[in-house]
N, C-alpha and C positions, 0 to 999 in steps of 0.2 A: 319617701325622701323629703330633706326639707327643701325648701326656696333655696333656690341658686346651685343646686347641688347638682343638677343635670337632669330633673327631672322634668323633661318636655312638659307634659299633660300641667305639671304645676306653672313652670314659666306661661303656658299659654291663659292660666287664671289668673294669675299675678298681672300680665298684659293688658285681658278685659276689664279687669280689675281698676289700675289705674287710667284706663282710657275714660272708664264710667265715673269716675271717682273727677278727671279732669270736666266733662261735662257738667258734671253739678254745679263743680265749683262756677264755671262761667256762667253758667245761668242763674246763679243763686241771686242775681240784683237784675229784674228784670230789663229786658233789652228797647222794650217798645217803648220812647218818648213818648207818645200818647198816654200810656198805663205811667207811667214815673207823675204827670203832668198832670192827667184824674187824680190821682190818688184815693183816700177814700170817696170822692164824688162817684162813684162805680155804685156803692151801695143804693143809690138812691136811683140808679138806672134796672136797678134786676128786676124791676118789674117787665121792662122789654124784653130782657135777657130768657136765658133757660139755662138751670145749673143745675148741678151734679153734685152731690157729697159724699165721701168716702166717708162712712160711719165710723170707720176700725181708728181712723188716724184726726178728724176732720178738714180734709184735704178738700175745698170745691173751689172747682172749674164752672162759670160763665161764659155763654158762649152770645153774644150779641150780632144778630144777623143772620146769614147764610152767605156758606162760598158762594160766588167767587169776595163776596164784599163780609168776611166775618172776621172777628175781634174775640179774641179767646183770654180771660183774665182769669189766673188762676191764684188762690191766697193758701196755702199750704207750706209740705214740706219742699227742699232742691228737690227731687226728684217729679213732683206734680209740677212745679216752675220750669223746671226744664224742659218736660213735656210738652207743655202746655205753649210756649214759647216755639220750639221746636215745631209743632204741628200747626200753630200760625203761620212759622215762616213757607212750610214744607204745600202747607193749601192755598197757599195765596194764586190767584189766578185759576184754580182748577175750577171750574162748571160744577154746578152740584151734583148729577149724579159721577164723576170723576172724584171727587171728593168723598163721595160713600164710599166707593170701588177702595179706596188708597185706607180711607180709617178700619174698613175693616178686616184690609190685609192689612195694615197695622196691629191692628187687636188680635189678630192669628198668631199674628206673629211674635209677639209679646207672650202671652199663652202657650207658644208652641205647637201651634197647629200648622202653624204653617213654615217652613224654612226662610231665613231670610232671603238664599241666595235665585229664588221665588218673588221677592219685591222689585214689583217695578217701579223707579223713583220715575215720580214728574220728568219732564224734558225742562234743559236749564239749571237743574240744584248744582248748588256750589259745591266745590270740594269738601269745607269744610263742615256744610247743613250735613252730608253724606256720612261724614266721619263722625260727628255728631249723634246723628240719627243709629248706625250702627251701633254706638261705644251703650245708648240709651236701650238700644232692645237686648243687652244683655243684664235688664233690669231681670229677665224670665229668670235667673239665676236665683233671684231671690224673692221666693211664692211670697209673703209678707209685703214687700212694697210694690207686689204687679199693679194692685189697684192706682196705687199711687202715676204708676206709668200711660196706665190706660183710660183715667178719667178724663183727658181733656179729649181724645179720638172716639171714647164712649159717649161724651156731652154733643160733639159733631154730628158722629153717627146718629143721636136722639133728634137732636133739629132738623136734620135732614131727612127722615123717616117721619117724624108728624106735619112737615109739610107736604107729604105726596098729596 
């Protein structure tokens, strides 16, 4: 059946569809005053940093620091931006190994290993990081831009793993 014709299973794609579609848009102009206000001065910090590149796209994620105190800048496609943004907002406060525990049920979950309704968010995420962060994990829908979704919770996860 086409769109709109009554076919459940499609309406529910159409749905994810533009909920994902709305997230990019909002994050396409990054949100952090800080990253608007660096601007290219970032470059000349990645030596503190630890980054990530998606070879397929070149999509990299920087991660400077460690939760609870980390700064995630990411220069790529909206969907590495919005990630990237998103998993700032989503770690802010969390202890580091609370931080490992969350990127890499994130990263499950993206991949599909693990069900979303299995994700435990943080205590305190707003309604809207929540809706966000859903509309973003049905990046799995589309195996081509997974890396794009998962580079900046994969750049996390590496910081947090070579400083044990």
């Amino acid at each position: 059946m086409s769109p709109g014709t009554g076919d459940s299973s499609t309406g529910d794609v159409t749905q994810w569809q533009d909920a994902l579609v709305r997230v990019i848009k909002r994050y396409q102009v990054p949100r952090s005053p800080d990253l608007e206000a660096r601007g290219r001065e970032d470059r000349d910090e990645a030596a503190s940093g630890y980054s990530l590149v998606n070879r397929t796209c070149g999509d990299r994620v920087t991660v400077y620091g460690e939760p609870p105190d980390c700064r995630i800048d990411a220069r790529g496609c909206a969907i590495c931006r919005a990630a990237s943004e998103i998993a700032g907002a989503l770690l802010q406060g969390l202890s580091g190994p609370e931080a490992l525990r969350f990127s890499e049920r994130i990263i499950a979950c993206l991949r599909g290993e693990l069900s979303t309704d299995s994700l435990d968010l943080p205590a305190g995420v707003k309604p809207e990081l929540q809706e966000d962060l859903r509309a973003l994990l049905h990046v799995r829908e589309y195996p081509g831009r997974l890396r794009c979704a998962t580079l900046s919770w994969e750049a996390v996860r590496d910081v947090l793993l070579r400083s044990r």
